[in-house]
Structure formats: C-alpha cells, structure tokens
N, C-alpha and C positions, 0 to 999 in steps of 0.2 A: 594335643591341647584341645578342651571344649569350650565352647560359649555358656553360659550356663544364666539363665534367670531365676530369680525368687522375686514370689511374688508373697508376700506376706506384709501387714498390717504391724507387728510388733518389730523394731529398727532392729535391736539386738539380736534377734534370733535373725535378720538377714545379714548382720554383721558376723554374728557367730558363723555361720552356712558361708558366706563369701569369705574368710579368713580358711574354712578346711578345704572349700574349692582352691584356695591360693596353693596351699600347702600342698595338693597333689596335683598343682600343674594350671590348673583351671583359669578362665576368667571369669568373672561375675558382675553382675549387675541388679538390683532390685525396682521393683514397685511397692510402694504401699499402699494401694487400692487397686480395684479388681480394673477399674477401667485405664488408668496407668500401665497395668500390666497388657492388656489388649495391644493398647500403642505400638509400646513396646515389641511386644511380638511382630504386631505388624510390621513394623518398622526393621526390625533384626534378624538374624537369622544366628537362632540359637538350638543348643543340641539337646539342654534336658531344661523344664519348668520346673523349677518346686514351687509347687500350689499350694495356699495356705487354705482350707475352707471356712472357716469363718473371717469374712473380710466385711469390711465395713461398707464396701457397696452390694456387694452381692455374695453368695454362695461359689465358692469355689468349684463345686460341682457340676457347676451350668456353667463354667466357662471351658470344661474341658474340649469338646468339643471345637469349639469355637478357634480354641489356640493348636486344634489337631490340626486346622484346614488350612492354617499358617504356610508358605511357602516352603519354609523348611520343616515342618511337620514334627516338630519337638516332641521328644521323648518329657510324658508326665510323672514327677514323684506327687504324689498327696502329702501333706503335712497338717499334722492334728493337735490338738492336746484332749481330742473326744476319744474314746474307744468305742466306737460306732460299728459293730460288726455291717449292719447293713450300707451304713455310709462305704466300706470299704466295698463291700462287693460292687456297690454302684460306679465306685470308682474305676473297678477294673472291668467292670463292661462297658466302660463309656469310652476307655480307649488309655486309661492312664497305668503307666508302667507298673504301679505298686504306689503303697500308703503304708505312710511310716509314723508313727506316735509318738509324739512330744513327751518325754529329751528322750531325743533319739543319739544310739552311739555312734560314734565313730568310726568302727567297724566296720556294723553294719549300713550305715549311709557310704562309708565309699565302696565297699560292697556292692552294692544298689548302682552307685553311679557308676561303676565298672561294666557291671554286666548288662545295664541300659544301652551305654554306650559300645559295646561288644552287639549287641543284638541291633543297635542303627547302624554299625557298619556294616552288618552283612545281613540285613534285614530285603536286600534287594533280592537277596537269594534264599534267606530262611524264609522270609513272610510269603512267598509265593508257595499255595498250598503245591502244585505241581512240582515243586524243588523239594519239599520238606521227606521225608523218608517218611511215604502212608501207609507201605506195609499192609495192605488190604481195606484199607480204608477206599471206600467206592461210591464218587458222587460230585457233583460239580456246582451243585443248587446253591443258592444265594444262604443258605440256611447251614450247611455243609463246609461252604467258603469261611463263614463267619466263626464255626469251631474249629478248624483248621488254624487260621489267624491267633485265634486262643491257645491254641498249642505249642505253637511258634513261639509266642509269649511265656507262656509257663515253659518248656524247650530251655529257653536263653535265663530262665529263671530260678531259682531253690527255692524256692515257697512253694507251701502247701496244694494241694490241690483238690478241689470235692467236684467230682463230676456225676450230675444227678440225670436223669432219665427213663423212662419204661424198659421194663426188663427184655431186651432184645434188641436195642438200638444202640450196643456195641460198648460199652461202658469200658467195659476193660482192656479194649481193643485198644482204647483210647489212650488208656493210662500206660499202655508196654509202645506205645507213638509217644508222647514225651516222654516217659525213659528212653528209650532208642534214640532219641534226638537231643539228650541233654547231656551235660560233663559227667553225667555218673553213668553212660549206657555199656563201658566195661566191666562195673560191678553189678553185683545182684538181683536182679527184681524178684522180693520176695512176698509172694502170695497170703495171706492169711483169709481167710472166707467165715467171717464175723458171723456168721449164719449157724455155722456147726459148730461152733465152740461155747461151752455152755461157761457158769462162772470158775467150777470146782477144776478146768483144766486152764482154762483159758490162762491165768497167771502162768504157767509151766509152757505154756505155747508163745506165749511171746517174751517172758524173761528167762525161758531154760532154770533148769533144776540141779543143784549138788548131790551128788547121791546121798541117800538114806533120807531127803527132802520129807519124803513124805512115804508111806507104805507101796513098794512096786517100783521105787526110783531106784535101781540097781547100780545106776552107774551117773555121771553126769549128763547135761546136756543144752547144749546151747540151743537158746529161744531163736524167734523172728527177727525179733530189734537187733540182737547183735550178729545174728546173718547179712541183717539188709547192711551193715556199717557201711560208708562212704557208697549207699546206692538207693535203695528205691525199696521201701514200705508199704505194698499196695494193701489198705484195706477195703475187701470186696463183699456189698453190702453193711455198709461201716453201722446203719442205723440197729442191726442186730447185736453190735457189742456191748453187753451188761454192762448195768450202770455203776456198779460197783468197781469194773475194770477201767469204766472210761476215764473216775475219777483217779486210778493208777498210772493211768496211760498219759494221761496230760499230763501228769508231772512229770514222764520220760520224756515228753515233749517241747516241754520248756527248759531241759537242764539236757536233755542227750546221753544222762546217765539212770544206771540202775542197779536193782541188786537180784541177781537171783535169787528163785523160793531157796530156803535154806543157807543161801550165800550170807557174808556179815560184811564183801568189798563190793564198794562199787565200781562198776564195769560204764565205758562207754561207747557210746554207737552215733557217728551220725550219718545220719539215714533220715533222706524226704519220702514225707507221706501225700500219697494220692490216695484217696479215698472214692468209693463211690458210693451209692442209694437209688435205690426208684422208691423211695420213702419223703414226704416234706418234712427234713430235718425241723423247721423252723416250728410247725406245729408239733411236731414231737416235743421239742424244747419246750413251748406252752405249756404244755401237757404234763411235764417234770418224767418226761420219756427218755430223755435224749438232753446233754451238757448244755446249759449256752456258750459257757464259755472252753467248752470244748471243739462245740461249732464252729466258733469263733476261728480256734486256731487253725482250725481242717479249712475253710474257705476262704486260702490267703488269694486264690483265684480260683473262680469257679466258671463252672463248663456246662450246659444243659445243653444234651445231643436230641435233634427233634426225634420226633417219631417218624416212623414211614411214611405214615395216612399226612406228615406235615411236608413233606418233601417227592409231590409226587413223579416230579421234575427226575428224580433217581431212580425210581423204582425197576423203570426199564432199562437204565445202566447192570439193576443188581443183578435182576435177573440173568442178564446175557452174558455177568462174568459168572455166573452161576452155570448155564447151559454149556458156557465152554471146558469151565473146570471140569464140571464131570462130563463130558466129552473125551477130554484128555485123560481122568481119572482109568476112563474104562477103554480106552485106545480107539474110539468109535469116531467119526468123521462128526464136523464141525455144523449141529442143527441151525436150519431155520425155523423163524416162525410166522406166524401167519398176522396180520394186522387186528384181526378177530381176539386172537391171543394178547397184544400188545392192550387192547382197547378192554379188556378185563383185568387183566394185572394193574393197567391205571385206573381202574374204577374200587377195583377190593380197598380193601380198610388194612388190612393184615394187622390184625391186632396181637399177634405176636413177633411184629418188627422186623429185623434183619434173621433174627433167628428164625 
C-alpha cells in the first residue's frame, strides 16, 4: 500500500484519482492549491504526487522541485489537460516521473503508478549510477551522474525515449543501457539507422513486405517494428527519417499495429522506441522538416549526453580505460603516462567526442 497525494485545483478529478487509488490498494489525500499541497508534503510522507499544472496559485512546474526535497522524496506524476510537448519535457528534467494528459485511462495511470512505485522501491539500488549495468559507459562527472539518473528512469519506465547529442558522445551506447536495464532487455534491440533508408524502401524496412509486394519481393518478409515486438525500437539518427514515413510511423505508434506493403491484415507489435539525433529536432519542426507531433511522441523522456570539451572531469577516465583495453587487446603490459600527457588530453577540445 502507498500514500499517494494530488494535488489539483478541480475537486472531481481529485475525487476520481483518490477512488482508482482506493480500488488498487492505495491511500489518498488532495490539495487544492499549490501551497496547500507544499503543507502537505511537508507535513506527510507520501510515495507518489500527482501535480496538476495549472493551479490557481502557481504553476505546477515550479513546485516540482520543491516537493522532490521533501523528506520522503515523492515520486512525481504531472497532470494536464494541455498537450504541451515542451511543458512535458520540462517536466521530466526537473525530476517528475512522467506526464499524463487529461482524461487519462485507467490502464495507463495504474500502469504509471506501478512502475513509479517499482522504481522507488529499488531506486536505492537502480538510481545509484555505480549499481546500474553501464556496460562501457565511463565517467563519474556531475554531468555524466545526471544522464545516468535519467536512465534509471527511463530503465524503470515504457516511454519513449529521444536522446540528442554530437555525434560521438555515445548516443547509442546509451539507448542498448536502458534496454539492458529495462523489462524488455530479453527481447530484441532492433536497430534501424534512419540515415540509409531512403522513402522508396524505408516502408519494406520497417513494415516488411508480402511477396510479389512490389517488383524483386520474391518471398515475404518481416519489417523492424514487428522484429522489435515486446522489446526495443532503436531509431538511429531518427531526424533523417522521411517525412512521408514519419507521418506512417506515428500511426504505428499510437495504435502498435500495421499492415505490411502488400498485406490487407493488420499485424501487431509492441515495441518502445528510443530514438536518437545530433540534429535540433525542435527547429526542424519549425522548419516543417521534421513532425511536431511526431516529436511529440519520441520525447516522452529525453536525454542530452554532454560533449567531451563539457565534461573535462572524464576525459582522463576515458583515456586510461582506452590505454588499458588495447593493452590487453595486444597482450602488451599495462602503459603509463606522463603528467605532460595528462595536461594535453585535458586541454584538447576533441571535437569528435568519445569516438
């Protein structure tokens, strides 16, 4: 059983929310203003908030914080009736579990509060980036700690994931660390590299083809999406995916079914997508380059991995598991090096990153 608050402004929808908390076990309690809700926090010691953002004293978004430093350090849902792509992202960088859009089902909210509370009971051990399985991930910097944290999150999480960065600061290192750390790291992680795939294949590369589809399809063949089923959909550099496909893809996005070229049954797959970019989605989308509301769905948490030149705190980490690896690679005894050496490697820029 959890303690559970909402905090929201509208009585009914904290009536509705504390009667599905009752139904699975739950207790509840509300506020209906932002500083009510503080009180409260202070005063209790509860396991999840649902935050309403627009309250009548303040922005729901500025209290996240505030309720994170809480002694019991509550797990945040957001609660909307905006579809604010940016307001969510904000959300999930400020430390809040995930954001959920007014009316939200039932499903998927105890969903949510399952796996919130799944990730605070063992958060002692998954959130400590040293615990998490990093799998080559090499670095301890405050900057490093903080996408780590994120990972853990998205980890304990089925939402989407868009992790953006310069091309060499490990993007997809990244995204096969939450799979390997999430409910799906027995199934598939299936690569798609949005780069090389023009429009005239790209539909056969990710819905698979019936034979005689098209001139050259001799035989059937199963696409991406329904490889990845029940596992992991990496698209790698996602902003290269035609626009034509993206407006395809999002509807396999929001329904989990499809139809192969040539096919007349639809087929289903569910399969989370992480996606990545060293491209600004956001002015793409300006630009009518790139979905918004395809954006939308890819950034149900996002990830930006610094650059080298931003974390110079690691660079002499990387190095030295670098001189060991191929040390070992080539059987040759374990190099030092010289402080001259040290005091270079932290000055360069490396503009081509970990790679």
């Amino acid at each position: 059983m959890a303690d559970v608050l909402i905090i929201d402004d509208d009585k009914l929808i904290c009536d509705i929310l504390a009667k599905m908390m009752e139904k699975i076990g739950h207790e509840s309690q509300f506020a209906l203003t932002g500083q009510d809700g503080l009180k409260a926090v202070k005063n209790g010691m509860f396991d999840i908030v649902f935050l309403d953002v627009n309250l009548p004293d303040a922005n729901g978004l500025d209290l996240i914080r505030t309720i994170k430093t809480a002694v019991s350090a509550p797990e945040i849902i957001i609660i909307t009736g905006d579809s604010d792509p940016d307001g969510a992202e904000m959300a999930i960088n400020s430390g809040a579990w995930n954001y959920l859009e007014k009316p939200f089902l039932r499903q998927e909210l105890n969903l949510q509060v399952s796996r919130a509370l799944q990730f605070r009971k063992e958060k002692g051990d998954v959130s400590t980036p040293g615990v998490l399985k990093r799998n080559g991930i090499i670095g301890e910097s405050d900057e490093i700690k903080s996408c780590l944290d994120q990972v853990s999150i998205a980890a304990y999480s089925d939402t989407n994931v868009l992790i953006s960065g310069e091309q060499g600061t490990g993007k997809e290192l990244f995204a096969k660390i939450i799979h390997l750390n999430s409910d799906r790291y027995e199934n598939n992680f299936v690569v798609v590299d949005c780069s090389v795939i023009n429009e005239n294949i790209a539909q056969s590369v990710l819905f698979g083809h019936k034979k005689g589809a098209f001139l050259g399809a001799a035989s059937n063949k199963t696409g991406r999406i329904k490889t990845a089923d029940n596992g992991t959909l990496f698209l790698d550099d996602v902003s290269e995916l035609p626009l034509q496909i993206q407006r395809s893809f999002l509807k396999v996005m929001e329904n989990n079914t499809f139809i192969p070229m040539g096919g007349k049954k639809e087929k289903m797959s569910n399969f989370r997508v992480i996606a990545t970019t060293s491209e600004d989605l956001e002015e793409l989308s300006d630009r009518g380059k790139f979905r918004k509301d395809l954006l939308f769905k890819l950034k149900g948490i996002s990830i930006c991995l610094p650059s080298l030149k931003e974390i110079k705190g690691d660079t002499i980490k990387i190095a030295l598991f670098y001189i060991d690896s191929y040390c070992k690679k080539y059987n040759i005894d374990t190099k030092g090096v010289s402080p001259e050496f040290l005091d270079i490697i932290s000055a360069y820029e490396w503009p081509g990153n970990v790679r």
